[in-house]
C-alpha positions in Angstrom: -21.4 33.2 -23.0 -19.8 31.8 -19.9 -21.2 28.0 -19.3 -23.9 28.1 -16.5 -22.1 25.7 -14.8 -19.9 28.0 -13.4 -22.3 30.0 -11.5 -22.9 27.1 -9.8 -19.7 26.5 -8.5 -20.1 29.6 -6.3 -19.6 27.3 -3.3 -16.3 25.2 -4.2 -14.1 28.4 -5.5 -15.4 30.5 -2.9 -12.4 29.1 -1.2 -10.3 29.7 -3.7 -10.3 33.1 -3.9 -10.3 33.5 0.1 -7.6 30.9 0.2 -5.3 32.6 -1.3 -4.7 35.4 0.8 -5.1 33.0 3.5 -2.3 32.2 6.1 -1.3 29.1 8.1 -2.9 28.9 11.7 -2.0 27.0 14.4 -3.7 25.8 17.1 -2.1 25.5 20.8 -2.2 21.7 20.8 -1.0 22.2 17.1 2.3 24.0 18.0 3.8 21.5 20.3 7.5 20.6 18.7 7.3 16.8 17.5 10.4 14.8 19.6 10.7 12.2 16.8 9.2 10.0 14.0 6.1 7.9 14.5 6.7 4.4 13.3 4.4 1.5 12.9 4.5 -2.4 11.8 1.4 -3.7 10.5 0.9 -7.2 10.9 -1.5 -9.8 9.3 -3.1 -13.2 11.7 -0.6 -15.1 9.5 1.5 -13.9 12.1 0.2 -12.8 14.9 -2.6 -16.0 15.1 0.3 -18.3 16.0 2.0 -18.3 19.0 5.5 -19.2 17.9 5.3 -16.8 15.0 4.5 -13.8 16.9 7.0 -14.9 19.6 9.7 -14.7 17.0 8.6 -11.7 15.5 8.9 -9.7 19.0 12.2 -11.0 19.3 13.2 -9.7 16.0 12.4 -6.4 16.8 14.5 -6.2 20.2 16.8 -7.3 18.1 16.4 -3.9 16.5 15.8 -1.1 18.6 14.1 1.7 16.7 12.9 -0.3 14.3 8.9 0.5 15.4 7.1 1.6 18.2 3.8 0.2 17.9 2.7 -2.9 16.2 -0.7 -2.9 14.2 -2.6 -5.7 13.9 -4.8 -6.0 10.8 -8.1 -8.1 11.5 -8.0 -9.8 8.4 -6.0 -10.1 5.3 -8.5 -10.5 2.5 -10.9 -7.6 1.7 -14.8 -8.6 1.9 -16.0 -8.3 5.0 -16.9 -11.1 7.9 -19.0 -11.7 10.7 -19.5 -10.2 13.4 -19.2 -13.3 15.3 -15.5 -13.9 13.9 -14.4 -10.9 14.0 -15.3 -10.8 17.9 -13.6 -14.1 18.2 -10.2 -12.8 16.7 -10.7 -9.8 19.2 -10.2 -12.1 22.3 -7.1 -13.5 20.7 -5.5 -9.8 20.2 -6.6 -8.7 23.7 -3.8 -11.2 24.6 -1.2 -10.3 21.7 -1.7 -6.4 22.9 -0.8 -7.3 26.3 2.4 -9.4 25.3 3.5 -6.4 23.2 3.0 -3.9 26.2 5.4 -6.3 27.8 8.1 -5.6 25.6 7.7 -1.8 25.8 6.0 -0.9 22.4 2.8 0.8 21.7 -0.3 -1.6 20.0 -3.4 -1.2 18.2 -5.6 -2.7 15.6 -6.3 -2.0 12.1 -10.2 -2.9 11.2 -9.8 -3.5 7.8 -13.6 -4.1 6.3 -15.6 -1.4 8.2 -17.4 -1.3 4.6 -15.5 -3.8 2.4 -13.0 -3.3 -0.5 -13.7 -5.8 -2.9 -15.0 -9.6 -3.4 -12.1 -12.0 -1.9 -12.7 -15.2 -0.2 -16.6 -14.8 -0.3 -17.0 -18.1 1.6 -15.8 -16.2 4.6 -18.7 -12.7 3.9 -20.4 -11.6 6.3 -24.5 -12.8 5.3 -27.1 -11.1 3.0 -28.5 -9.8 5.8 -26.2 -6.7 5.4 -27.6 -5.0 2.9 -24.9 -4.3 0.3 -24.0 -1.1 -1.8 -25.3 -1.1 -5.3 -23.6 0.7 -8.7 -25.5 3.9 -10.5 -27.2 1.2 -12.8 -28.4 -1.3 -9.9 -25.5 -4.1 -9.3 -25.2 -5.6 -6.1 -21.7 -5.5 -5.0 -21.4 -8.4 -2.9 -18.0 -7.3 -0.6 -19.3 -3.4 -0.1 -21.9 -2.7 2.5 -23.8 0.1 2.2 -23.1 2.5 5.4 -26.9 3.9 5.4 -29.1 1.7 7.5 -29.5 0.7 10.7 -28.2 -3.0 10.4 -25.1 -1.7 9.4 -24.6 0.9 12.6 -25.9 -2.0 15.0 -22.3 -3.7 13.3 -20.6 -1.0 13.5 -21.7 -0.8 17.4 -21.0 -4.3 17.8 -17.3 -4.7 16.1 -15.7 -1.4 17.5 -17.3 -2.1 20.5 -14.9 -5.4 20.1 -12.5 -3.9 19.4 -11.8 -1.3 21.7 -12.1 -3.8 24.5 -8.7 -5.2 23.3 -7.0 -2.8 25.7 -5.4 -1.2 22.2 -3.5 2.4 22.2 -5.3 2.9 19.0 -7.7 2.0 16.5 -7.3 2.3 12.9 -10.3 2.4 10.1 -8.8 1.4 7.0 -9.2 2.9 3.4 -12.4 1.1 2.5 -14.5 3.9 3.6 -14.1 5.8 0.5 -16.1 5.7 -3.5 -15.0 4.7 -6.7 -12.7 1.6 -5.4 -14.5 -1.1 -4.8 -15.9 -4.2 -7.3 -19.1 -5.6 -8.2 -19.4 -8.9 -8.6 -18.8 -9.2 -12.0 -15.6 -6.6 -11.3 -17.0 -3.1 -12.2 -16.1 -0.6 -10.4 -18.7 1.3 -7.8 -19.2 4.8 -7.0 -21.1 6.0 -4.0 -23.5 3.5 -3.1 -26.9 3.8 -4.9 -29.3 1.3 -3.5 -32.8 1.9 -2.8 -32.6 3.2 0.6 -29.7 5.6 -0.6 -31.6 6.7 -3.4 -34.4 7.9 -1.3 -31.6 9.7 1.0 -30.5 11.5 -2.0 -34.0 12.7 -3.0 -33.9 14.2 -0.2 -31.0 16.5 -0.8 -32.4 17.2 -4.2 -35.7 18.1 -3.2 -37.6 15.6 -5.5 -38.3 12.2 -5.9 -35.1 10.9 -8.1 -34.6 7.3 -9.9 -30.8 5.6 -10.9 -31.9 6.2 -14.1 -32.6 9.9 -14.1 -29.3 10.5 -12.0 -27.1 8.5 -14.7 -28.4 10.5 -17.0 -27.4 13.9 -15.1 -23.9 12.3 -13.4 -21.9 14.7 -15.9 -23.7 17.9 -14.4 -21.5 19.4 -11.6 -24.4 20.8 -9.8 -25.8 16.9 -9.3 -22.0 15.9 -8.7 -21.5 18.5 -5.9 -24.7 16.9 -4.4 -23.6 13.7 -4.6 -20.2 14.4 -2.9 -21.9 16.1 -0.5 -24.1 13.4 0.5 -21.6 10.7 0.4 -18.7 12.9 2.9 -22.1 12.8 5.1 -22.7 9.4 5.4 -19.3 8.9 5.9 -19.0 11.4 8.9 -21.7 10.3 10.6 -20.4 6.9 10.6 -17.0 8.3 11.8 -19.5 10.0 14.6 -20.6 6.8 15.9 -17.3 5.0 15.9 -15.8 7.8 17.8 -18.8 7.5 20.1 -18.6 3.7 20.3 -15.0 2.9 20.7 -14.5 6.3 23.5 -17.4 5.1 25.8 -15.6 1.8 26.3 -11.5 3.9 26.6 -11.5 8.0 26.3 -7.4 7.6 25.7 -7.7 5.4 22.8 -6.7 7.3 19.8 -8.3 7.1 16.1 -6.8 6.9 13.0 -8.3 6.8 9.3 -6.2 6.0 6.2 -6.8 7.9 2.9 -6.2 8.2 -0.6 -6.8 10.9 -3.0 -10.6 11.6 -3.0 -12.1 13.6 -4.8 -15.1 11.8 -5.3 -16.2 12.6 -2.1 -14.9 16.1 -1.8 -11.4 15.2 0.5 -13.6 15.9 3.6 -10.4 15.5 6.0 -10.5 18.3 7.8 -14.0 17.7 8.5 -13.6 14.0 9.4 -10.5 14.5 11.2 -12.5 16.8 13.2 -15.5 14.7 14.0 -12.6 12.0 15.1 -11.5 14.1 17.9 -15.2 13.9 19.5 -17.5 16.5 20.1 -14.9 18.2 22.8 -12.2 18.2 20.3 -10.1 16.9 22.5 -9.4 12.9 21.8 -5.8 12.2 19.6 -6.7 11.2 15.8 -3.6 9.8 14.1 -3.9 9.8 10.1 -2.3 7.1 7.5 -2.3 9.0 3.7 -1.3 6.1 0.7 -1.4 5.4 -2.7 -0.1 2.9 -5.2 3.6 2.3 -4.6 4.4 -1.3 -4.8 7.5 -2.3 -5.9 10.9 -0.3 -7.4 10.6 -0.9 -11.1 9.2 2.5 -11.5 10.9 4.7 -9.4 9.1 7.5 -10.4 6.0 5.9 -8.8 7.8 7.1 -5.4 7.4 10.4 -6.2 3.7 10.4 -7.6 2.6 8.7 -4.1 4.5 11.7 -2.3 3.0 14.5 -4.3 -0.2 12.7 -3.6 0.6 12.3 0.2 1.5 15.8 0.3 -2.1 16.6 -0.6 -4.0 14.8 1.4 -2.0 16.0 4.3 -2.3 19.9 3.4 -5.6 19.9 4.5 -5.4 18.4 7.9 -6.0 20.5 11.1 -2.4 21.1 13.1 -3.5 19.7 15.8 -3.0 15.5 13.8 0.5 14.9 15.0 0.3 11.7 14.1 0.4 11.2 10.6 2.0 7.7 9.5 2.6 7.2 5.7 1.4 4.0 4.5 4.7 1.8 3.2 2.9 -1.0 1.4 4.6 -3.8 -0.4 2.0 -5.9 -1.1 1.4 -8.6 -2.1 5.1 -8.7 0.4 7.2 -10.5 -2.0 10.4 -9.5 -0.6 12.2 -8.8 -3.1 9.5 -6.8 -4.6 10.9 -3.7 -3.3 14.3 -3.4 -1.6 14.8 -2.9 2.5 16.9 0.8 1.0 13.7 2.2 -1.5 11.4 0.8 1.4 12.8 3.5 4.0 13.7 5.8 1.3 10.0 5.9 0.9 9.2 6.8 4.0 12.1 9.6 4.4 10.3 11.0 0.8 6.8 11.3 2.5 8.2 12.8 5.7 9.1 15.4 3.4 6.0 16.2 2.1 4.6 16.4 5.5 4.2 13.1 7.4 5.5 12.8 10.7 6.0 8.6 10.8 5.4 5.8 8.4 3.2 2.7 9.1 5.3 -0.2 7.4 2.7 -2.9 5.8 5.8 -5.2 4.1 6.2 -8.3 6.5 4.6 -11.7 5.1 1.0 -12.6 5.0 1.8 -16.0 4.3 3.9 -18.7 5.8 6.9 -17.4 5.0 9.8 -17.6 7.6 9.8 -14.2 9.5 13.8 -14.1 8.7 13.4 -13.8 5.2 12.0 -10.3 6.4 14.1 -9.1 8.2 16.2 -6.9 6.2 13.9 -4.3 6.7 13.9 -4.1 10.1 17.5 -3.3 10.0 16.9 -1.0 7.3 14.6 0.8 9.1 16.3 1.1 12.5 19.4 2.3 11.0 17.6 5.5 9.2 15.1 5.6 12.1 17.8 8.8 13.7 17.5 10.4 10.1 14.0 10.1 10.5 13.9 11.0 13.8 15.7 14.2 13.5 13.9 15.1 10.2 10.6 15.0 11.8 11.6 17.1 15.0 13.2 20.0 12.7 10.8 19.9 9.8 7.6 19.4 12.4 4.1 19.9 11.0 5.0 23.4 9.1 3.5 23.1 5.5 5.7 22.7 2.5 6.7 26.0 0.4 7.3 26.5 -3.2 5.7 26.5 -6.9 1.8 25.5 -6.0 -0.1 23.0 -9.1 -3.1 24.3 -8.6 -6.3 21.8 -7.2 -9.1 22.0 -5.5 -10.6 19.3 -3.2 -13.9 19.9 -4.5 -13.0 19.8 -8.2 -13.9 17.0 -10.1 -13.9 13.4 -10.1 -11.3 10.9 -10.8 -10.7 12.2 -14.3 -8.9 15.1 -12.8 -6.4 13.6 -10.8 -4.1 13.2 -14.1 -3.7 16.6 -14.6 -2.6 17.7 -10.8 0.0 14.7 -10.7 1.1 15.7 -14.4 1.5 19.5 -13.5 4.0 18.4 -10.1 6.2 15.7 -11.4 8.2 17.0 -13.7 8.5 20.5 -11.8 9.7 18.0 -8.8 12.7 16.3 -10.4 14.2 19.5 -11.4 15.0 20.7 -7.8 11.8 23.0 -7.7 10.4 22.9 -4.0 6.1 22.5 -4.3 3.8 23.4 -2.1 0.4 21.2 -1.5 -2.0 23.2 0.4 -4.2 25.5 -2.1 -5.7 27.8 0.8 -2.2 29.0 1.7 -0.5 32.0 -0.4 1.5 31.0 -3.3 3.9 33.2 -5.7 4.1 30.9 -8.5 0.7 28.5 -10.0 1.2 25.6 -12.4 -2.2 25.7 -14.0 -4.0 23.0 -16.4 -7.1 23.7 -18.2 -9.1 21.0 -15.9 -8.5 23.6 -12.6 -9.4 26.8 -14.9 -12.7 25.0 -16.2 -14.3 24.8 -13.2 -13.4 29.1 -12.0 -15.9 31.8 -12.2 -14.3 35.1 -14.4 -13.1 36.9 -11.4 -11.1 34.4 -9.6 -9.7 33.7 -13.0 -8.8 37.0 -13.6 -7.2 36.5 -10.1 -4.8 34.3 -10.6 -3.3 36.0 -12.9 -1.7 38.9 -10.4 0.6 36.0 -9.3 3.4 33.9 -11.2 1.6 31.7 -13.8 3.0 28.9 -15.8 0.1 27.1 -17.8 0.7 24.9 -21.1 -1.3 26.0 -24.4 -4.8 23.6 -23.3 -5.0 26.4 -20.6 -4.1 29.5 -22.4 -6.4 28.7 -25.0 -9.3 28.7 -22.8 -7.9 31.6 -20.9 -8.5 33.7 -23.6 -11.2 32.1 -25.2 -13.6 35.2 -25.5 -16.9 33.0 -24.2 -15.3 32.4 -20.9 -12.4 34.5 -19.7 -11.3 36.6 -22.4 -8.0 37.4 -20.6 -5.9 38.1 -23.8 -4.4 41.0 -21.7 -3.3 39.2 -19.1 -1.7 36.3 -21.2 -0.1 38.5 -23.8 0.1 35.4 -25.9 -2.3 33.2 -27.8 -2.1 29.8 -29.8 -0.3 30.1 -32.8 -0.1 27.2 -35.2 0.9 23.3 -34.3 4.4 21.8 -35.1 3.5 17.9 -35.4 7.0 16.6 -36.7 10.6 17.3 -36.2 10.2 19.9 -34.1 13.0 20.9 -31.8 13.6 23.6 -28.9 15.8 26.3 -29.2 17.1 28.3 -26.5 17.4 32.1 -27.2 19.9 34.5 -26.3 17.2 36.0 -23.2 19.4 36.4 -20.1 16.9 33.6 -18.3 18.9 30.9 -20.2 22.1 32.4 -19.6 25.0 30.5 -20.6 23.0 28.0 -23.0 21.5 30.2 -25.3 21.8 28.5 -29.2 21.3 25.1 -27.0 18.8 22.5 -28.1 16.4 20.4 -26.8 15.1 17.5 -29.1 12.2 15.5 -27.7 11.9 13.5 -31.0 8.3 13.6 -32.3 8.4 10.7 -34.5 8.8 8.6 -31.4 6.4 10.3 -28.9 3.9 12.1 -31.5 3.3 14.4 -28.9 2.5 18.3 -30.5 4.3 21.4 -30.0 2.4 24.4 -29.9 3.7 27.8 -31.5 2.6 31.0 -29.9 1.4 33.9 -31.5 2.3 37.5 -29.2 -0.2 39.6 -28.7 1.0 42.2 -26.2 4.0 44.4 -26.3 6.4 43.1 -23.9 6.2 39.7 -24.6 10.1 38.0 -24.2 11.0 34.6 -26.0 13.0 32.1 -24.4 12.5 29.7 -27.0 12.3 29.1 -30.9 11.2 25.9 -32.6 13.8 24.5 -35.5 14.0 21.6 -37.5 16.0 19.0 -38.3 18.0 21.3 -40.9 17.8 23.9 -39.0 15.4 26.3 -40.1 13.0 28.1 -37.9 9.7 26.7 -37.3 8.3 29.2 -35.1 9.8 32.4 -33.5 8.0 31.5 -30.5 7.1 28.3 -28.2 8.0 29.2 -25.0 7.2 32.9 -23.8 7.4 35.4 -20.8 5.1 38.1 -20.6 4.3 40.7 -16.9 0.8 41.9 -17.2 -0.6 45.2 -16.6 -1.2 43.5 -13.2 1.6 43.1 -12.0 1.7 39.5 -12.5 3.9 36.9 -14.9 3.3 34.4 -17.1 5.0 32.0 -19.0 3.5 29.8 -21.8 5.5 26.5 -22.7 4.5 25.1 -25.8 7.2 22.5 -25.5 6.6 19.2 -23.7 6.1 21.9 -21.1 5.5 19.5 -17.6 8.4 16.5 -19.0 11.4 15.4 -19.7 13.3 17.9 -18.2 16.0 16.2 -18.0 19.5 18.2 -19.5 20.8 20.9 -18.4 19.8 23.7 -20.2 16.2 23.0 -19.8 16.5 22.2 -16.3 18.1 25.7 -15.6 15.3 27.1 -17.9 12.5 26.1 -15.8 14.7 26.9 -12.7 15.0 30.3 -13.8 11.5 30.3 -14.8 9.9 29.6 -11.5 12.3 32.0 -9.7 11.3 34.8 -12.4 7.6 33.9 -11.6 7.9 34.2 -8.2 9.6 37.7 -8.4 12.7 36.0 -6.3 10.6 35.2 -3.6 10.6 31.4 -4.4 12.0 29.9 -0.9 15.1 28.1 -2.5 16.0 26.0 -5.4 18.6 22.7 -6.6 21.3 25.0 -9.0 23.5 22.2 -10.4 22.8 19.7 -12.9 20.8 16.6 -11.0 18.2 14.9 -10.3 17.4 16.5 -6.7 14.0 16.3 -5.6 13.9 19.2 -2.9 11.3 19.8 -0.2 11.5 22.8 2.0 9.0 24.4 4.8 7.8 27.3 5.7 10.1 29.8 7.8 9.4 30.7 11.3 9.0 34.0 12.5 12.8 33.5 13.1 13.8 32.5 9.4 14.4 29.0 11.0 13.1 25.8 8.4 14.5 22.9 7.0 14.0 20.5 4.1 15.1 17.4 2.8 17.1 16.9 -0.5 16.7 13.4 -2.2 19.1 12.0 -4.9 16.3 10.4 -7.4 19.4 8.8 -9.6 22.0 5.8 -10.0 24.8 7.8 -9.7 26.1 9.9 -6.8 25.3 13.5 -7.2 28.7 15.4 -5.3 28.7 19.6 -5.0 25.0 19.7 -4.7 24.2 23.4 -4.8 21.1 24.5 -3.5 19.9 28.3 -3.5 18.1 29.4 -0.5 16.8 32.7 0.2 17.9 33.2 3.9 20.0 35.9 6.1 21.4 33.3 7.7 25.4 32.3 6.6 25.8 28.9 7.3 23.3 26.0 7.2 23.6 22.8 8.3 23.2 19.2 6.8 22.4 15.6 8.0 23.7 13.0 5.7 21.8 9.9 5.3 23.9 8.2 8.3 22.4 11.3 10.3 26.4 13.1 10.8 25.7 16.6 10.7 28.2 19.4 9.1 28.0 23.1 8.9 28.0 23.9 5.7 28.6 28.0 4.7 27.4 30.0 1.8 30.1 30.2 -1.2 27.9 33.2 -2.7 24.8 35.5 -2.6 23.2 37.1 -5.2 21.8 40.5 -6.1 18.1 38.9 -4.6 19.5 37.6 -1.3 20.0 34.4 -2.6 22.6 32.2 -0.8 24.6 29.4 -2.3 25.5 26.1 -0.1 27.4 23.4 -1.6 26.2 20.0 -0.4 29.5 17.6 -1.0 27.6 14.5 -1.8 23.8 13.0 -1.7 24.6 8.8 -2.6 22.5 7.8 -5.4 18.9 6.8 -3.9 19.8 8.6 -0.8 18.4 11.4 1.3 19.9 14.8 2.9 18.3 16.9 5.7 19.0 20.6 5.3 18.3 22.9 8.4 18.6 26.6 8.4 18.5 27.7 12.4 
């Protein structure tokens, strides 16, 4: 029988199922065209609390026009939070410092932050026990968290905001310490959601009976009590957004709020909901949004594209009508050679494609280092400032387009966030376009068996009319006859584990084209990884790929399979190292052809030659107008990149990284309306903006 759990998950798949035959709306303040990028320079009181210091940094940027347009300043640098009397006191010094920067012409605003505290730093400096603090599931004080539910804590919140928005600031940020599962007890646990006393009796509440720490541990792994928990949690949180709203708009209507955010799952990804209860009860006040993650240096480049995918999801959600949505560039601890003044605004280009509209640069000093020794990336940044001017203006606030890994801001904890990133990056590097936003229409799904645990049997058996690739942890519980029995739908079922010397064959089917006998060898005595054989069920079922050894000698007929259900949908099975290392040709072409076959040639476009292109496109307009950006993820210059688009339109035209423009006209169209433009060169680590008008 199917686990009970998933009747209980009525509430978070319901959207699911509507979702997807959901479309895009806009709103009229939404729709506005965006004249260029939003950029911000955050700036710690190792700066700005010294006159000469922040004298010199001003004159560094008019050195460099375009290098910002509003300078943040961060009330503190270290995480725990402190008084109210201090913070007050370094309010009346910014009231001057936002004045001096209105004199030079830019936009200014401050960044609060501790609103609850991230972690224990400099506890001589906390704010006093008076404060009642938040407390782990088993009862551990965490000395540099405040808990958000009391009154103590809303007459601060009254009292610093109140401070703060008498600076005269444009805007006010909150930063990402208003979230679970990040901060440190004192002895350096990590915290969930706050579980103190007066939280606990909150909770009871919601459940209906009297509830103890000790009986919630004890039913944490229950999604019913997790979905509770979230619940309760994105609550508190928006009713503290309520009152900051509240406070810091009686004292200046104009002054905009923004919020930075991670991936949160814990507390169900409430953006929308927040973003809304930003704008006031009228709607109408300006929220600006700053999405992050972990990105902190260049020695693992891939790390770029992780925090983009990520970025990409926490802005799906938002309502149109958040313009302002600044990445967060952090090079902390702002060593500057940590991450170069190039990968710092290539950054920023990358999460423009994935739908930010600006970037928030956090990588000057928060020391006493001479400001000069930082100044490489102003230059940096207001040379590719037109690139990201005009990127932002043609690729606006449309949502990204392509293959969709398949999530669910109500799913899980932080044990799923491994399987969404693993299901994106590999698709990514091959020059597959992804879309984030789960509510929108999607041709082709990348599904793990984390997302499928949590469906009921019909919206299951849903997903399965569209283009499915899933590895063999989700086709095994797809067909599992307790849960989903879709055997039918799948046409293919585990069949046997290779666990050495197993290598990939490519077959003769016209999806691998010109490398069919090719071989991919992914060396299992190194990586110990499995490879799964698959067993065909259904007539109809085509191979793409065989499994061989090391002499040659077939392993199994079958590892990676194509299969169109009675449906009308398609599936492929990978057995194979099937979301890595996708890295020659023929397997790069494979999954190419793949994710077009999946999608029925409706897939928006696609990277045809051999590269490493990350490719991000938008949705059309009603005119067939989008655009996209193409980044070079490799040492080595990548010349003739040819990109597929499906477009009626002959010509397209390209911004190189310098922001020179060319037409550039399709060499070839296929059978499926396909059309082939031949970018000459994308410089290794460099970016190209693709506009189809």
């Amino acid at each position: 029988m199917k686990r009970n759990h998933l009747t209980t998950r009525l509430c978070l798949t319901l959207c699911l199922s509507v979702g997807l035959l959901a479309f895009y709306g806009t709103s009229a303040r939404g729709s506005e065209p965006l004249e260029k990028a939003s950029i911000s320079f955050r700036v710690a009181p190792s700066v700005w609390s010294d006159d000469a210091r922040f004298e010199q940094m001003l004159d560094m940027f008019e050195r460099h026009p375009g290098a910002t347009d509003e300078i943040t300043f961060f009330t503190q640098t270290t995480h725990a939070p402190i008084s109210d009397e201090e913070l007050e006191r370094r309010c009346e010094i910014l009231q001057k410092r936002i004045a001096q920067v209105h004199e030079r012409g830019l936009r200014s605003g401050i960044n609060v932050l501790c609103t609850l505290g991230h972690h224990p730093e400099d506890m001589s400096q906390v704010i006093g026990p008076e404060y009642p603090r938040a407390q782990t599931i088993d009862g551990v004080v965490a000395q540099a968290t405040l808990c958000v539910n009391n009154d103590i804590f809303r007459d601060r919140i009254r009292r610093i905001y109140g401070a703060v928005a008498r600076t005269g600031a444009d805007y006010v940020w909150i930063d990402d310490d208003v979230r679970t599962g990040h901060w440190l007890d004192s002895v350096g646990n990590s915290g969930s959601f706050c579980f103190c006393d007066a939280c606990m009796a909150l909770l009871s509440e919601k459940f209906g009976k009297a509830t103890t720490r000790e009986e919630l541990k004890e039913k944490l792994g229950d999604p019913l009590t997790l979905t509770v928990i979230r619940q309760f949690a994105s609550d508190s949180y928006d009713k503290m957004f309520a009152l900051i709203e509240e406070v810091v708009h009686e004292v200046d209507p104009k002054i905009a709020l923004g919020f930075m955010t991670g991936e949160r799952y814990d507390e169900g990804y409430d953006f929308t909901r927040w973003a809304k209860t930003l704008e006031g009860p009228d709607g109408d006040k300006e929220v600006y949004w700053r999405p992050g993650g972990g990105f902190y240096d260049q020695y693992w480049m891939a790390g770029l594209f992780d925090k983009t995918q990520q970025i990409g999801r926490q802005i799906a959600l938002l309502p149109p009508e958040v313009k302002v949505i600044q990445s967060e560039i952090e090079n902390f601890p702002y060593q500057p050679l940590k991450k170069s003044a190039a990968i710092t605004t290539l950054e920023a280009v990358s999460h423009i494609g994935a739908g930010c509209t600006g970037a928030a640069f956090n990588v000057l000093t928060m020391n006493e280092e001479p400001l000069d020794e930082y100044e490489r990336f102003m230059t940096a940044i207001a040379k590719r400032r037109p690139f990201m001017d005009v990127a932002v203006q043609k690729l606006g606030r449309a949502p990204n387009v392509g293959v969709l890994p398949l999530w669910n801001k109500n799913d899980g904890n932080y044990t799923n966030r491994t399987p969404v990133q693993t299901l994106t990056a590999g698709i990514m590097e091959t020059g597959i376009p992804v879309a984030f936003d789960y509510t929108q229409p999607a041709d082709v799904l990348l599904l793990s068996r984390n997302y499928l645990d949590h469906l009921r049997p019909e919206d299951a058996k849903e997903l399965f009319k569209k283009g499915v690739y899933l590895d063999n942890d989700a086709l095994g519980l797809a067909n599992d006859p307790g849960t989903y029995a879709l055997n039918d739908l799948t046409g293919m079922e585990y069949g046997g584990v290779i666990t050495v010397d197993g290598i990939e064959k490519f077959t003769s089917h016209p999806l691998n084209g010109r490398f069919g006998g090719r071989t991919r060898d992914l060396r299992q005595s190194f990586w110990r990884d499995p490879i799964f054989a698959l067993h065909l069920t259904r007539p109809g079922v085509e191979i793409l790929s065989s499994c061989v050894n090391y002499e040659g000698e077939t392993q199994a007929e079958a590892i990676v399979g194509i299969f169109e259900n009675p449906l009308g949908g398609r599936v492929c099975v990978n057995g194979y190292y099937p979301w890595s290392n996708f890295y020659n040709y023929p397997k790069q072409a494979q999954i190419r052809a793949i994710m077009r076959w999946l999608s029925k040639d409706r897939l928006p476009g696609y990277v045809e030659s051999f590269g490493q292109i990350h490719l991000s496109l938008r949705k059309p307009d009603e005119n067939g107008r989008f655009a996209g950006i193409a980044i070079n993820a490799n040492y080595d210059a990548e010349e003739n990149v040819a990109i597929r688009l499906k477009t009626e339109k002959d010509a397209i035209t390209v911004y190189d990284y310098d922001c020179e423009k060319r037409a550039v006209s399709a060499t070839d169209v296929d059978d499926a309306g396909y059309k082939l433009f031949v970018i000459p060169e994308i410089k290794a680590w460099e970016a190209a903006l693709i506009v189809v008008e």
